[in-house]
N, C-alpha and C positions, 0 to 999 in steps of 0.2 A: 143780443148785442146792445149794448150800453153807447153812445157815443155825447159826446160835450160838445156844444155851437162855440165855435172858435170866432168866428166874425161874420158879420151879414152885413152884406152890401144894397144898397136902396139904390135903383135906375125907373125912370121914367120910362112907362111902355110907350112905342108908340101906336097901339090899339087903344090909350088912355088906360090911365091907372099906374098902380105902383108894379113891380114885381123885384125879386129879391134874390139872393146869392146866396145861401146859408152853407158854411164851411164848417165840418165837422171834423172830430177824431173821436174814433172805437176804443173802447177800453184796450183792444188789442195792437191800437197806435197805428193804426190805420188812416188816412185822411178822404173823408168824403167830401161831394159838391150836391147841392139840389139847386132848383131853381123854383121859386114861388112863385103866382103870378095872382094878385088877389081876386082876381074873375075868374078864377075856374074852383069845381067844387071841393079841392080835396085844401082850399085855403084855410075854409071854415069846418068843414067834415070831420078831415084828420086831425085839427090841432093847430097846425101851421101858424095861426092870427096869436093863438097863446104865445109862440115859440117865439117870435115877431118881437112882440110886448115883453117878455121875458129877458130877450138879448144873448148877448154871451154869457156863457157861463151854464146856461140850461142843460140840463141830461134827458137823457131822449131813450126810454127802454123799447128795443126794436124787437125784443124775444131770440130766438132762435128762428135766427133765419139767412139763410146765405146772398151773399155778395156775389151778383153774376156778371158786372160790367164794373170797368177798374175805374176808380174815384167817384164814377156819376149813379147818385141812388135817387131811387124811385120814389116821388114823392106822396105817392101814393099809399103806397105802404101804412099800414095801421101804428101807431104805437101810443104809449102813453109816456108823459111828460112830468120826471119825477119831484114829491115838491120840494121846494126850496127850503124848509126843513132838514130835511133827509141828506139834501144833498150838500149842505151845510157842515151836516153830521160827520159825513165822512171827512171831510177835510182838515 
């Protein structure tokens, strides 16, 4: 599953730090939510710090994998973040 960062939101934690609201849509017009938090490990792990720096407009290949809770995805989840290039390409 393919999905685009439609907008992210910046909030002050208050445990200190930033953390984040990343709004997406699925190739299949889908709309997801995550939430970031830059102290925990899947910020720098998974990718998240790219997605961040990258902004909107980012694609986000999640593989085949299903969707088990309605709008709020795990930000856990492994994926890889297509380049800008590529996703240029299509357009």
């Amino acid at each position: 599953m393919k999905m685009t960062v439609l907008r992210i939101d910046q909030r002050k934690s208050s445990f200190g730090g930033n953390f984040w609201y990343v709004f997406m849509k699925s190739d299949t017009g889908q709309s997801f939510r995550t939430c970031i938090y830059e102290k925990y490990g899947n910020y720098r792990r998974c990718g998240w710090d790219r997605v961040i720096t990258q902004g909107i407009g980012a694609v986000l290949d999640f593989g085949a994998i299903s969707v088990n809770r309605k709008g709020l995805w795990d930000a856990d989840i492994a994926f890889r973040m297509l380049p800008k290039e590529a996703v240029d390409a299509v357009k």
